[in-house]
C-alpha positions in Angstrom: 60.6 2.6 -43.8 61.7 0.0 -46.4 64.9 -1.8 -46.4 66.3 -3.3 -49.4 68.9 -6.1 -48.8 70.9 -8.6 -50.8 72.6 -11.7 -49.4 76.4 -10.8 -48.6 75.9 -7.0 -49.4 76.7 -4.9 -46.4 73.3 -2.6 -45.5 74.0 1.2 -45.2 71.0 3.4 -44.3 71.9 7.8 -44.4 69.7 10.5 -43.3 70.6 14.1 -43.1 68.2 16.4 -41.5 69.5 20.1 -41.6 67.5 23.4 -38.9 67.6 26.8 -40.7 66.9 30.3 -38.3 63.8 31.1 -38.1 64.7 34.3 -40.5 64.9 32.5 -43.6 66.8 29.6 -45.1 69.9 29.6 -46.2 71.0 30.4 -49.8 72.0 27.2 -51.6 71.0 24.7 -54.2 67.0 24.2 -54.0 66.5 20.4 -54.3 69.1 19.7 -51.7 66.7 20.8 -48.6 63.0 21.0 -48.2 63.0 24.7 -46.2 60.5 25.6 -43.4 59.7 28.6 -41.3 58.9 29.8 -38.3 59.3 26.3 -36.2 57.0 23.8 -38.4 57.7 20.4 -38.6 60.7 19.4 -40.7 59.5 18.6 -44.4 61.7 16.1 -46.1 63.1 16.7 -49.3 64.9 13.8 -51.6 68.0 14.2 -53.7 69.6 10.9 -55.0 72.6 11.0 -56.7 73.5 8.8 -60.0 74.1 5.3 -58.9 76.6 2.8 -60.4 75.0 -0.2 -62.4 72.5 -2.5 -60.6 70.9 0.3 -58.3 67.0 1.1 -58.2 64.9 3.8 -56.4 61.8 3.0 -54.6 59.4 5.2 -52.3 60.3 4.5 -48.7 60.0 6.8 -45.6 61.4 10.1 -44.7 63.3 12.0 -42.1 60.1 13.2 -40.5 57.8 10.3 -41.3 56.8 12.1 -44.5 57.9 11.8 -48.6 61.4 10.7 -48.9 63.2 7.6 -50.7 64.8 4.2 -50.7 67.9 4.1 -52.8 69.1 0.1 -53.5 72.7 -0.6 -54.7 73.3 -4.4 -55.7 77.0 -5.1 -55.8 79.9 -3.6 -53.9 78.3 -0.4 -53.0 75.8 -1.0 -50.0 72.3 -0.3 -49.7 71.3 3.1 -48.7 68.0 5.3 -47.9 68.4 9.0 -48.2 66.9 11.9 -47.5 66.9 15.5 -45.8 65.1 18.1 -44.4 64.9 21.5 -42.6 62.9 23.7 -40.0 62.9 26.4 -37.7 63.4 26.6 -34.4 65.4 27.7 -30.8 66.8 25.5 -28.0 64.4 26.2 -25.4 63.2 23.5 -23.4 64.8 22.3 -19.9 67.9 20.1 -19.7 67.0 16.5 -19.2 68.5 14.3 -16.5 72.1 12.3 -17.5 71.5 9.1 -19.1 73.0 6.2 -17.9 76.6 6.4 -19.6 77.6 2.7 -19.3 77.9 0.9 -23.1 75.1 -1.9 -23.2 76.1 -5.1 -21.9 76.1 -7.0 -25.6 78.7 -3.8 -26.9 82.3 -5.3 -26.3 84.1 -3.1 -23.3 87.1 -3.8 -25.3 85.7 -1.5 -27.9 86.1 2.9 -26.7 83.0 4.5 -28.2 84.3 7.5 -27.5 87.5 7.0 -29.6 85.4 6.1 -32.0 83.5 9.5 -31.7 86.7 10.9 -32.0 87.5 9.4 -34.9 84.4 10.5 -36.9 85.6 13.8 -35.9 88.9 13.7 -37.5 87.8 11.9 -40.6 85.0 14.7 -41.1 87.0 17.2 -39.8 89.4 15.8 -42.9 87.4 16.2 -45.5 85.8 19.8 -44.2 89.7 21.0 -44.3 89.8 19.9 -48.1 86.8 21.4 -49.3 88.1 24.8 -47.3 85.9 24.8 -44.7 87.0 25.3 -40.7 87.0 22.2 -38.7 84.4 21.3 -36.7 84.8 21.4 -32.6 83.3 18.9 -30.5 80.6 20.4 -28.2 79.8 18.7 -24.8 75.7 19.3 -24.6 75.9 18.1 -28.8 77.7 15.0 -27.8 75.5 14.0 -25.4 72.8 14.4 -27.5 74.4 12.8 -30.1 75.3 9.6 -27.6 71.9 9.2 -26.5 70.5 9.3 -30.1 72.4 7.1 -31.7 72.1 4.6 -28.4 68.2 4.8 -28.7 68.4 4.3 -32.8 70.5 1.3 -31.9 68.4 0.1 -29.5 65.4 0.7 -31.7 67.4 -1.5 -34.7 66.7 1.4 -37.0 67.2 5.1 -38.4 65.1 8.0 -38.3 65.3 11.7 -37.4 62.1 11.3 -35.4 61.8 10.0 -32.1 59.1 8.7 -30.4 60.5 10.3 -26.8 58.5 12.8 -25.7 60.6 16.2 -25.0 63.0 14.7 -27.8 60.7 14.2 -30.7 63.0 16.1 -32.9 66.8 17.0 -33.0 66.1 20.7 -32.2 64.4 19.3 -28.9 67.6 16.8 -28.2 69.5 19.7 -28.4 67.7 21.8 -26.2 67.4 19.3 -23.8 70.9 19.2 -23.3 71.3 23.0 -22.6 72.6 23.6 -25.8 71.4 26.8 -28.5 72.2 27.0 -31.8 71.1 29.5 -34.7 71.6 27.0 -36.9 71.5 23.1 -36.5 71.6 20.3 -38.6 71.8 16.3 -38.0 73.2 13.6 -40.2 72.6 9.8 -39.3 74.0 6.5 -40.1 73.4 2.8 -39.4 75.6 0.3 -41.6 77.8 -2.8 -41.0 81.7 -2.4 -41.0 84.6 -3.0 -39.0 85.6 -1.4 -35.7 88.5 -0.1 -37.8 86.7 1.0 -40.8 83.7 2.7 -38.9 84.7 6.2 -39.3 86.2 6.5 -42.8 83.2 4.5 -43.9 80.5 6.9 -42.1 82.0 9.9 -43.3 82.0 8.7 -47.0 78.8 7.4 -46.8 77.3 11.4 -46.3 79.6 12.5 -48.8 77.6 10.2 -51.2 74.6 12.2 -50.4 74.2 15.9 -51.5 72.0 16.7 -48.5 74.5 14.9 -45.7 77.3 16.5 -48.0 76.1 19.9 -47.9 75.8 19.3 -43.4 78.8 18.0 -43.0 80.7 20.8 -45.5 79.1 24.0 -44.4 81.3 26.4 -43.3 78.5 28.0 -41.5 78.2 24.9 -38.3 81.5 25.5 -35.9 80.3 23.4 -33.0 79.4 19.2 -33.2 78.4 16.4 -31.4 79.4 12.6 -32.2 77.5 9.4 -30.8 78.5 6.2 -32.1 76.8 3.0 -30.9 77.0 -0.6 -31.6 73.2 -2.8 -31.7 72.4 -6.1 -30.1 72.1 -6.4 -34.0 75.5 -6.3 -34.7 74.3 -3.3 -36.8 76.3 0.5 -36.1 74.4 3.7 -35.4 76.2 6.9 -36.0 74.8 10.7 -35.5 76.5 14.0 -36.0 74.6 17.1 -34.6 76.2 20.3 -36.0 75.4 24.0 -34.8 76.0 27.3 -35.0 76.1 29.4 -31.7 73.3 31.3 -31.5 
């Protein structure tokens, strides 16, 4: 994956990655998501919205190591990559064992990850309740999938839907392996720089940038979602929402 940087410009890298049943995807706009049936592999799809002055778009990777773009913004707006994509597919596979649940020794204890999950939940929670959808309701199995994503992408010092875990290739199989089903799933990742304070406002605006992260975190159709925030030895934070419909 490319990374496009500028000196003093704060980096900001988005992916949305969004699971339709295996009946069909759902209506909605067409260039948004890339649709796929009957459990293949996600196929990204690209939608970049108009930037401000100074931005250029350049090929780069994709949320399942296939098409996708790099989207560079020079000035106060921060770099981004975008992209999304959809499949098929049913939480089947075993629960994993717990992960160890201590914060990495380089993450200041002085800093509550889990407050901050918290407060990526209000703030998208904010924004569902103004575009009239319901709010979102944090799921236990989601958030631990969430927390151990977004602790590997942070100990990995990059974003990318995925993995190369086996059993947790995909975020179908990270849900799964946490006991959850859903009829319906979807996934939205972030890695930027920012304040502990301005962490979840800036998150949650950064995928409301983004059509495909938009329509994730908007669709009245998830009820259920899991929040994993995590800081890198980088200095760099990684942020992943899982969102699902009960099956």
């Amino acid at each position: 994956m490319k990374q496009r940087s500028a000196a003093l410009v704060l980096s900001l890298a988005v992916w949305s990655c969004a699971l339709q049943p295996a009946a069909g995807p759902r209506p909605g706009p067409g260039p948004e998501v890339a649709e796929a049936r009957g459990g293949a592999a996600p196929q990204a799809g690209v939608d970049v919205e108009p930037l401000a002055d100074g931005a250029s778009v350049g090929e780069g990777g994709a949320a399942a190591g296939e098409g996708g773009a790099v989207v560079a913004v020079n000035g106060e707006r921060a770099d981004a990559v975008v992209a999304s994509a959809a499949g098929a597919s049913r939480a089947d596979e075993a629960r994993t064992p717990e992960a160890d649940e201590e914060p990495p020794l380089w993450v200041d204890p002085r800093i509550d990850l889990e407050y901050l999950a918290l407060r990526v939940l209000a703030e998208a929670n904010a924004v569902r309740m103004r575009a009239g959808a319901g709010p979102l309701v944090m799921d236990p199995a989601l958030r631990r999938a969430a927390r151990r994503y977004s602790r590997e992408l942070a100990l990995r010092g990059e974003i990318e839907h995925l993995s190369p875990t086996p059993g947790r290739r995909t975020f179908r199989q990270r849900i799964a392996a946490e006991g959850a089903e859903a009829r319906v799933a979807g996934e939205n990742l972030a890695r930027l720089t920012a304040s502990v304070e301005s962490l979840p406002r800036r998150a949650v605006q950064a995928w409301m940038k983004s059509p495909g992260h938009r329509r994730n975190l908007l669709d009245p159709i998830f009820t259920r979602t899991g929040i994993g925030v995590m800081l890198g030895p980088d200095g760099i934070w990684y942020v992943v929402q899982v969102y699902a419909t009960p099956t």
